[in-house]
VEXDREN-2710 file (C-alpha; in Angstrom, 1 decimal):
% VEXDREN-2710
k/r/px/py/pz
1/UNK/-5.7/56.1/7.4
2/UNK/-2.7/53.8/6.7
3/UNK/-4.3/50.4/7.5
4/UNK/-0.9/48.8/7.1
5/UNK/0.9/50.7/9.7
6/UNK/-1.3/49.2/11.9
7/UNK/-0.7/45.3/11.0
8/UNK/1.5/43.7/8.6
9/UNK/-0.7/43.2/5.3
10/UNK/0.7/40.7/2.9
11/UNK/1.0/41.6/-0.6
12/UNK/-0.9/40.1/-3.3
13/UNK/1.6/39.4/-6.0
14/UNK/-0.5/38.2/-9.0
15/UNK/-1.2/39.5/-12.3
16/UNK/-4.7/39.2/-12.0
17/UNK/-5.6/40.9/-8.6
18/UNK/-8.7/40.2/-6.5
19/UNK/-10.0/43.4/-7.0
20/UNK/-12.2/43.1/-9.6
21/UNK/-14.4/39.8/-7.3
22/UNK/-13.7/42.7/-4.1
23/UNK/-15.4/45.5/-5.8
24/UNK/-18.2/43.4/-7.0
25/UNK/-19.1/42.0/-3.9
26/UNK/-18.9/45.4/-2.1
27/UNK/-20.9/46.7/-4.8
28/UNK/-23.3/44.0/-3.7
29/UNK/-22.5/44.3/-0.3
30/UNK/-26.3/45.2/0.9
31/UNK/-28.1/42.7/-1.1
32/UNK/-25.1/40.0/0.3
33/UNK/-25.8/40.7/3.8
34/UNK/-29.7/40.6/3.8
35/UNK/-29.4/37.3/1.7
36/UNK/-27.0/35.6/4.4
37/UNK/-29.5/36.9/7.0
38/UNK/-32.1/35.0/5.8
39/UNK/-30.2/32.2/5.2
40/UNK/-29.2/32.4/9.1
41/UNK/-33.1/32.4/9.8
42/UNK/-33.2/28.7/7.9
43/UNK/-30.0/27.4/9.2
44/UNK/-28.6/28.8/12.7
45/UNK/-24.7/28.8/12.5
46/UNK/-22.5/26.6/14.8
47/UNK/-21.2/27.9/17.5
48/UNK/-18.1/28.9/16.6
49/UNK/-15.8/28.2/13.7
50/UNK/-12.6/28.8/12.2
51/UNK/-12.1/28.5/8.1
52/UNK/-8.7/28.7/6.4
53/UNK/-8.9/30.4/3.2
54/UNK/-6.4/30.5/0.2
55/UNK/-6.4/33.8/-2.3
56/UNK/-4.7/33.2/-5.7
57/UNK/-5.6/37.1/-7.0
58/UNK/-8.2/35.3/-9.6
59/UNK/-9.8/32.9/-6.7
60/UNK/-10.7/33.2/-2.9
61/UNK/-11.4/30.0/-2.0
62/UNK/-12.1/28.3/1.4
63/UNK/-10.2/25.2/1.9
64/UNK/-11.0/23.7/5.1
65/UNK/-13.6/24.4/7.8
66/UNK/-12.4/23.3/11.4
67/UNK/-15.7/23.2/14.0
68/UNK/-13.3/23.3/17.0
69/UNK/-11.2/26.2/16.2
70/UNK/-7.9/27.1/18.0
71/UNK/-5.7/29.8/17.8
72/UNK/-7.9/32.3/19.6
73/UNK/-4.7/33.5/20.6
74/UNK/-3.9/34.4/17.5
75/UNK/-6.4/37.3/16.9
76/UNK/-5.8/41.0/17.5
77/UNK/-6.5/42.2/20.9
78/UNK/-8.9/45.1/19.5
79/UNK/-11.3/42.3/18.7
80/UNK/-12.0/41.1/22.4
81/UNK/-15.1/43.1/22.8
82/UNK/-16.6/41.5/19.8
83/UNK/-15.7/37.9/20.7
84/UNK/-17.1/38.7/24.2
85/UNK/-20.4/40.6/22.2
86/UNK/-20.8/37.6/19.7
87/UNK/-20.2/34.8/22.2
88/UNK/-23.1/36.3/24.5
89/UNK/-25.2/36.1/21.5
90/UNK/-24.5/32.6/20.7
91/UNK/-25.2/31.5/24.5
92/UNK/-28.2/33.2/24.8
93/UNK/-29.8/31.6/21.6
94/UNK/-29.2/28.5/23.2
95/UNK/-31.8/29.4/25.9
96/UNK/-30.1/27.3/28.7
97/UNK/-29.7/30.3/31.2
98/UNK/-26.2/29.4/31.7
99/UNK/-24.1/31.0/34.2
100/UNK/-21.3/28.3/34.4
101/UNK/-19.6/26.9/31.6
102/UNK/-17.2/23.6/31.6
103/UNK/-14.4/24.0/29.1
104/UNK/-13.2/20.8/27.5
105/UNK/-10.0/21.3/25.9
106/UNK/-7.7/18.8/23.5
107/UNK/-5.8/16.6/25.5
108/UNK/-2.2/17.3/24.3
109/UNK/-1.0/19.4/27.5
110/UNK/2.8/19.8/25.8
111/UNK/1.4/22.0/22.7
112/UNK/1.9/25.6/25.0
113/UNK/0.8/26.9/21.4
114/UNK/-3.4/25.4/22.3
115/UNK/-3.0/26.0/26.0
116/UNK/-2.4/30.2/24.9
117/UNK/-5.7/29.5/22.6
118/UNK/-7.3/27.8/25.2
119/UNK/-6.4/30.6/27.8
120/UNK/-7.7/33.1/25.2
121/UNK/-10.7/31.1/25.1
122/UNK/-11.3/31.2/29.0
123/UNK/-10.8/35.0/28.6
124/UNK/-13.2/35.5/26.5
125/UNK/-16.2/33.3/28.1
126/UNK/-15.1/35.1/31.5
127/UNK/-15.4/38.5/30.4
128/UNK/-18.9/37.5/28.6
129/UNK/-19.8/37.1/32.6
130/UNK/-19.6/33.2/32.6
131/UNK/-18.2/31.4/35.5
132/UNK/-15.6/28.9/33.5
133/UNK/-13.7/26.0/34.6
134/UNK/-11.6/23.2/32.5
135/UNK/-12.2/20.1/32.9
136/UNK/-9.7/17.7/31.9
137/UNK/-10.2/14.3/30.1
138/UNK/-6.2/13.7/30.2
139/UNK/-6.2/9.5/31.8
140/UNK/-3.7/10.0/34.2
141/UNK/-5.1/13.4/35.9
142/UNK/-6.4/13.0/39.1
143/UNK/-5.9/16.1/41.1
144/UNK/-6.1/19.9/39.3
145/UNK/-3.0/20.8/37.4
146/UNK/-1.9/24.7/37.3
147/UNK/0.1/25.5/34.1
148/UNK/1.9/28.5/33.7
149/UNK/1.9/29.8/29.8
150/UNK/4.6/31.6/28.0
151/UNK/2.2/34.5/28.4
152/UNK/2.6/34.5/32.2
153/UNK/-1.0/33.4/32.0
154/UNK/-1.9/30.3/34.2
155/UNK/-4.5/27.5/33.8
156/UNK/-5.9/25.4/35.7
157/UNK/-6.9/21.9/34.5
158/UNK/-9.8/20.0/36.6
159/UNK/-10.3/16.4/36.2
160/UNK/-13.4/16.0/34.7
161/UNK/-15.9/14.0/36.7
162/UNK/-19.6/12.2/35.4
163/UNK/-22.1/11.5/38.1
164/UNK/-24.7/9.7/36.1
165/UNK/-26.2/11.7/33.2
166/UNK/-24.0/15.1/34.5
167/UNK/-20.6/16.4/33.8
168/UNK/-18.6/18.3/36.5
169/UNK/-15.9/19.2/37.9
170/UNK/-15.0/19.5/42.1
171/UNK/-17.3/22.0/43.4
172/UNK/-19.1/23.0/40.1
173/UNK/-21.7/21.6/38.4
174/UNK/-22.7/23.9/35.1
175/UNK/-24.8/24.7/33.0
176/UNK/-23.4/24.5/29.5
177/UNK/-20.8/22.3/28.8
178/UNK/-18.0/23.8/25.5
179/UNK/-16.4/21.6/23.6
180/UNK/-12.7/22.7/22.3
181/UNK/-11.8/19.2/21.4
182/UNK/-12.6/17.7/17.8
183/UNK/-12.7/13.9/19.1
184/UNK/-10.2/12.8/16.2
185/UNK/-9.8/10.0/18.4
186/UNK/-13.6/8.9/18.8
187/UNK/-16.7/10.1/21.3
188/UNK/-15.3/9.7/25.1
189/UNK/-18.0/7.5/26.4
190/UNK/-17.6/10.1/29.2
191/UNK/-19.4/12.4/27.2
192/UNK/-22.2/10.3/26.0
193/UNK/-25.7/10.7/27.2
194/UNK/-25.4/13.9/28.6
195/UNK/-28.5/15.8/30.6
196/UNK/-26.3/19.3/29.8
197/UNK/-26.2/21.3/26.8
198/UNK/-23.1/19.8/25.0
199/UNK/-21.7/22.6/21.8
200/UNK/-20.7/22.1/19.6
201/UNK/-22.6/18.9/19.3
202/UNK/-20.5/15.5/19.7
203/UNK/-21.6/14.2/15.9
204/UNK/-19.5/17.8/14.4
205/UNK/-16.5/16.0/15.9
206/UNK/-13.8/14.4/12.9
207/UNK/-15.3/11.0/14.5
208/UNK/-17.9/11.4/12.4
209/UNK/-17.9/14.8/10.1
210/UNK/-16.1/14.3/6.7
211/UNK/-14.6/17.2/4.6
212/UNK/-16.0/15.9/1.7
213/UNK/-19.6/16.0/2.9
214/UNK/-19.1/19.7/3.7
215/UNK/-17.6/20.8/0.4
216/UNK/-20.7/19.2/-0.9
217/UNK/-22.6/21.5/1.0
218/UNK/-20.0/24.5/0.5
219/UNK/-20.7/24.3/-3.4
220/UNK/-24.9/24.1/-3.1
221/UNK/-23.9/27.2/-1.1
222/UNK/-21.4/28.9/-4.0
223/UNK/-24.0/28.0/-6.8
224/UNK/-26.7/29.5/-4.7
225/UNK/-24.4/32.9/-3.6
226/UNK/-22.9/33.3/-7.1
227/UNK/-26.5/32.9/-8.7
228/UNK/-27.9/36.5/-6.1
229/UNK/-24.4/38.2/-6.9
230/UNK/-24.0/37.3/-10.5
231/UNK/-20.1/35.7/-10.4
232/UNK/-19.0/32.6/-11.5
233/UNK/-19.0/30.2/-8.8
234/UNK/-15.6/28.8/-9.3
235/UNK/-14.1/32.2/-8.5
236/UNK/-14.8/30.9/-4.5
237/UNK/-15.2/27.4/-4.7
238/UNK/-12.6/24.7/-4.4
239/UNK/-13.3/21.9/-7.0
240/UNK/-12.7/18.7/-5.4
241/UNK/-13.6/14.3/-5.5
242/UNK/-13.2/11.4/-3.3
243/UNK/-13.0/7.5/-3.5
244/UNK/-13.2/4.7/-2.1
245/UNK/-11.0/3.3/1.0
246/UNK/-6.6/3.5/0.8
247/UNK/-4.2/2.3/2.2
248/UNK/-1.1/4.0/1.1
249/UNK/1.7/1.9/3.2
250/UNK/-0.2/-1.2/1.2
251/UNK/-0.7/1.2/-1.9
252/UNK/-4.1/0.3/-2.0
253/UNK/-6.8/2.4/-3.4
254/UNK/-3.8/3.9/-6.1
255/UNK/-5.5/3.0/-9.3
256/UNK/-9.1/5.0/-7.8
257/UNK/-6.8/8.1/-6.4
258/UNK/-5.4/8.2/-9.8
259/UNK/-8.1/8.8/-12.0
260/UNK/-9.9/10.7/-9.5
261/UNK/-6.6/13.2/-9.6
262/UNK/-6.5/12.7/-13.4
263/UNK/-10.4/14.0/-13.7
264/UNK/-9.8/16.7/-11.3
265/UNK/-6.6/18.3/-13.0
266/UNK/-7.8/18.3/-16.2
267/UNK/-11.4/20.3/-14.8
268/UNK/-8.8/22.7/-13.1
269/UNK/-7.1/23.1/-16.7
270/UNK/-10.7/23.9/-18.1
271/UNK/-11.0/26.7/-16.0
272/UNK/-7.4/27.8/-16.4
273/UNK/-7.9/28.2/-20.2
274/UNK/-11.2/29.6/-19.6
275/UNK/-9.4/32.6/-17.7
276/UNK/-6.3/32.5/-19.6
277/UNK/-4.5/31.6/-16.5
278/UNK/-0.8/30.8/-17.3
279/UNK/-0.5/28.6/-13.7
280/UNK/0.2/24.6/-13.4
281/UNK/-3.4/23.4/-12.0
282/UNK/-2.6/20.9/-8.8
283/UNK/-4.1/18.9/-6.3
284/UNK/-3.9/18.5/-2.8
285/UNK/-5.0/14.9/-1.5
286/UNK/-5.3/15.2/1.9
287/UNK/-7.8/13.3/5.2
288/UNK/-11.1/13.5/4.6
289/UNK/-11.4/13.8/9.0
290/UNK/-9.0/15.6/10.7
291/UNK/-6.6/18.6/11.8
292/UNK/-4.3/20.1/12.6
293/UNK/-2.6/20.3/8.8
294/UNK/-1.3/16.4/8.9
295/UNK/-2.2/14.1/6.1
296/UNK/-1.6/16.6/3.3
297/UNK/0.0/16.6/0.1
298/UNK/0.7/18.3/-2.7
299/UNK/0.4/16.5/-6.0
300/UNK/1.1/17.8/-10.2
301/UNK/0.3/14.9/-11.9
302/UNK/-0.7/11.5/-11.7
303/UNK/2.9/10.0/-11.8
304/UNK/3.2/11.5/-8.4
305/UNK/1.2/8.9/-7.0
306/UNK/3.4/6.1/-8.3
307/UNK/6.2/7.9/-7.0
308/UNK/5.5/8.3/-3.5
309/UNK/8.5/7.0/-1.1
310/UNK/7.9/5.5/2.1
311/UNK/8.5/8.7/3.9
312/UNK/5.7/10.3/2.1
313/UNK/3.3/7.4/2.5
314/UNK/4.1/6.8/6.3
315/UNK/2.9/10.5/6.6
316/UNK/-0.2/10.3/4.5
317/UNK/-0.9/7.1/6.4
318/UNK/-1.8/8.8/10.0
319/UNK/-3.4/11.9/11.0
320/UNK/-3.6/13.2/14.7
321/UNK/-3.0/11.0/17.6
322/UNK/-1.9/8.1/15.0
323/UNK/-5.6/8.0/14.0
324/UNK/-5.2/5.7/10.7
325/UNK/-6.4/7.8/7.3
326/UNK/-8.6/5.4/5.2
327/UNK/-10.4/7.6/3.6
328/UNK/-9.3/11.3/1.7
329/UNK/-10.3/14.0/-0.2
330/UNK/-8.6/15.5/-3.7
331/UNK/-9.1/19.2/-3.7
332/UNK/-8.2/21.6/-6.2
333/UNK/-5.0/23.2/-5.4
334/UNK/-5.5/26.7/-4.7
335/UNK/-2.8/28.5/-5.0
336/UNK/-1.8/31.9/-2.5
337/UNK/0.2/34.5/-3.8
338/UNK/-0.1/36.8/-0.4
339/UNK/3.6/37.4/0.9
340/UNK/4.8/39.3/3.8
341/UNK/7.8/41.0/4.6
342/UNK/11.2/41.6/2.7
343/UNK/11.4/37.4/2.6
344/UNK/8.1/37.7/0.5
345/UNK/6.9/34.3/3.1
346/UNK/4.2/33.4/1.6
347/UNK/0.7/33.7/3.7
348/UNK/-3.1/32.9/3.6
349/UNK/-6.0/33.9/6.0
350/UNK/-7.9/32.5/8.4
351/UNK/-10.9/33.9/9.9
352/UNK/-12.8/32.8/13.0
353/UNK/-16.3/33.1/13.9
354/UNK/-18.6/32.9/16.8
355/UNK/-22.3/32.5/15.7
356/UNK/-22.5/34.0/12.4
357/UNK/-20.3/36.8/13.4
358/UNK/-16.9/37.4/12.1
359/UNK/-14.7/38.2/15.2
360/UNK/-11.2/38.2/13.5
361/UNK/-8.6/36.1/12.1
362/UNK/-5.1/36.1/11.4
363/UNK/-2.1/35.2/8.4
364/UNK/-0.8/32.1/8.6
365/UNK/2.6/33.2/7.2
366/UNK/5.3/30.7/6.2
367/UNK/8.9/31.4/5.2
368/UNK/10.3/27.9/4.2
369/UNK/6.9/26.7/2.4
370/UNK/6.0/27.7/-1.4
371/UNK/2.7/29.0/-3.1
372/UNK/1.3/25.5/-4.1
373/UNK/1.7/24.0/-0.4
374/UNK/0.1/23.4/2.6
375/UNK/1.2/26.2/5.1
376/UNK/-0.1/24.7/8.0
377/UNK/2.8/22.9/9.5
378/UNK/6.0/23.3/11.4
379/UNK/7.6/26.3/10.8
380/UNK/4.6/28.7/10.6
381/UNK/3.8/31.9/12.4
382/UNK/0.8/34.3/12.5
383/UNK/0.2/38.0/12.2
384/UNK/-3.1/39.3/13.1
385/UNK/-6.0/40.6/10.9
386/UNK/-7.2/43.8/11.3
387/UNK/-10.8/43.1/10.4
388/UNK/-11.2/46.2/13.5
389/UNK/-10.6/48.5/10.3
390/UNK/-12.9/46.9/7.5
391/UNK/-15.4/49.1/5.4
392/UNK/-17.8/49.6/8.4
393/UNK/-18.6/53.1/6.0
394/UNK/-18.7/53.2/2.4
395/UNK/-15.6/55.8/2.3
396/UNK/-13.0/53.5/4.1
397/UNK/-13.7/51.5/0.9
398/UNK/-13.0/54.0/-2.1
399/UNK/-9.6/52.7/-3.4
400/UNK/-10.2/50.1/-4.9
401/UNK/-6.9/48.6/-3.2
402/UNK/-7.9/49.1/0.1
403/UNK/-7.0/46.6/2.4
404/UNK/-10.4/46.8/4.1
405/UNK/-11.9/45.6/0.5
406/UNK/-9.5/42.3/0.8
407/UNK/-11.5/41.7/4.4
408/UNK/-14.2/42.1/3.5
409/UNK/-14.2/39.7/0.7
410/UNK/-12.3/37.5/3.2
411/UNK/-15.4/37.9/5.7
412/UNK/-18.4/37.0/2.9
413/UNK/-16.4/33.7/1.9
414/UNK/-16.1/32.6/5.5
415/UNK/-19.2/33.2/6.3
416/UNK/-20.6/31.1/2.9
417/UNK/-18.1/28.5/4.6
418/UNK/-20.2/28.8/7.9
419/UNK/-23.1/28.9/5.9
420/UNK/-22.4/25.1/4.3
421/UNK/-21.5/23.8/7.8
422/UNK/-24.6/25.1/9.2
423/UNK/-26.7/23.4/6.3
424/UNK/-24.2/20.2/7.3
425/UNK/-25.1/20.6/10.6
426/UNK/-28.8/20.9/10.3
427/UNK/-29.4/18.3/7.5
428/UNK/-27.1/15.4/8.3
429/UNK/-27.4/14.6/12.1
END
């Protein structure tokens, strides 16, 4: 079967290809499965989760885990019946007996890119056999608001209503409330004290959750992985530090964020020699809470930070909604040398997840951005995975270039990704 005639698959234009950590971890694939099923049994996954992943041919790294994942809209069609299958799952371990669910989306009603995610979303929780309604925490909604999507798809936000310790909207009164909203901007006090079942939990929101408290818990999770499968743990994990408080339109914090950056390039240069890698090791400093791809940038060296212009520090200084960053994460720079198409954009994964299932994903391809940068901004567009065709069978996975081989390896770092948020999850709230 021609897996690429059936979705664009981005070449991998490296000298040192992934195949070698693919055909190990296929070789391992039954002993990698059993051991993340009994991790599952210790931890229970989130609810749902999205991770963005970076593949440099010699490392498959995750580099950022999002708890409130859109883009649903994103995935292939085919995988419908497994979002619908997995989300089922995930609602009946909950063990509410839910039959209504109250969607709370983001507030920002002008990006038609989340209100086609947020549709998908709907889709998928009504086909599961859930009666779903939004409701709204936009201020200034008082009456329900139909919108009409690009798709031809409408929605219909509710205004969302609290009657003492319950959450409803007109008319409905349910049983589970989902949260599609990662409270950059603090915990609603509408939300507080809830009687319902809230998921994910309000304490996974960026009010609270840092990024370097998970890559903590990501590399316990590599160490332990690469121990059973017998790979060098750096091979899937992003090397990263943190300091104190900055502020970069006072450039305060600079003398910290530079020998942090120092200490971190040169480990990345270790590593490099190690593998006789002829690439320029880099950073990325970007919020420590947050989405949505702002508050990121690349850095080479330290004299980067010294040379930052106001432009550059005006955008490191906020992160969604104007939510001030005081506090960031250095992360080694992993570098992507997947490219689609005859412009060779350059492209990385991401796959989503509901429960510990892997449901599909997409490329996040990017035709104006380069191999060392962050691809998630303005300009972007994505081109489905086709996890449908991964090595369900041992003979879809014989050539050792086989896309399915790539997925697969795509699907076991995710899921160590999941993995480190459901120890996160379990341990620190």
């Amino acid at each position: 079967m021609d897996y690429q005639s059936l979705n664009p698959v981005p070449h991998l234009t490296t000298a040192l290809p992934l195949e070698v950590l693919q055909t190990h971890l296929l070789a391992h694939q039954a002993e990698i499965e059993r051991w993340l099923r009994l991790q599952w049994q210790d931890s229970p996954a989130p609810f749902y989760a999205s991770v963005d992943l970076r593949n440099a041919g010699f490392k498959l790294a995750p580099v950022d885990t999002n708890l409130f994942p859109a883009g649903f809209n994103n995935l292939d069609p085919a995988m419908m019946p497994l979002c619908v299958q997995a989300l089922q799952s995930a609602i009946e371990q909950l063990d509410v007996g839910a039959r209504g669910v109250l969607l709370i989306p983001e507030n920002h009603t002008r990006n038609l890119y989340y209100l086609e995610s947020l549709a998908t979303l709907y889709d998928i929780l009504q086909k599961a056999g859930y009666e779903v309604h939004i409701g709204s925490m936009l201020p200034d909604l008082d009456t329900p608001q139909t919108i009409t999507l690009p798709s031809k798809r409408q929605l219909l936000l509710e205004p969302l209503i609290r009657e003492k310790h319950c959450l409803s909207v007109k008319n409905f009164v349910p049983c589970l409330v989902l949260l599609n909203n990662d409270l950059s901007s603090g915990r609603p006090p509408i939300l507080e004290d809830i009687q319902q079942e809230i998921i994910p939990p309000l304490h996974l929101g960026w009010s609270s959750r840092l990024k370097s408290s998970h890559f903590t818990y990501y590399s316990q999770v590599a160490k332990e992985f690469s121990k059973q499968v017998d790979i060098d743990s750096w091979l899937i994990d992003p090397l990263f530090r943190n300091c104190g408080e900055i502020n970069f339109m006072k450039k305060e914090g600079y003398e910290c964020l530079a020998d942090n950056v120092n200490v971190l390039l040169n480990a990345i240069q270790r590593k490099y020699t190690e593998y006789d890698l002829p690439h320029k090791p880099f950073v990325i400093i970007k919020a420590d809470a947050g989405s949505y791809g702002m508050g990121v940038m690349t850095i080479h060296s330290v004299d980067d930070i010294f040379a930052f212009n106001r432009k550059q520090r005006t955008r490191m200084s906020k992160t969604k909604e104007g939510k001030s960053i005081r506090k960031i994460i250095l992360q080694e720079g992993v570098y992507t040398f997947e490219t689609l198409g005859k412009l060779k954009a350059v492209a990385e994964p991401v796959v989503y997840m509901i429960d510990h299932f892997v449901v599909g994903g997409f490329y996040r391809v990017h035709t104006k951005r380069g191999v060392n940068e962050n691809l998630n901004a303005p300009g972007m567009h994505f081109e489905p995975l086709p996890f449908v065709n991964s090595c369900i069978t041992p003979d879809l996975c014989q050539a050792a270039n086989a896309y399915p081989n790539r997925f697969y390896a795509y699907g076991v770092v995710a899921r160590l990704a999941l993995l480190a948020a459901a120890r996160e999850l379990h341990h620190e709230y």
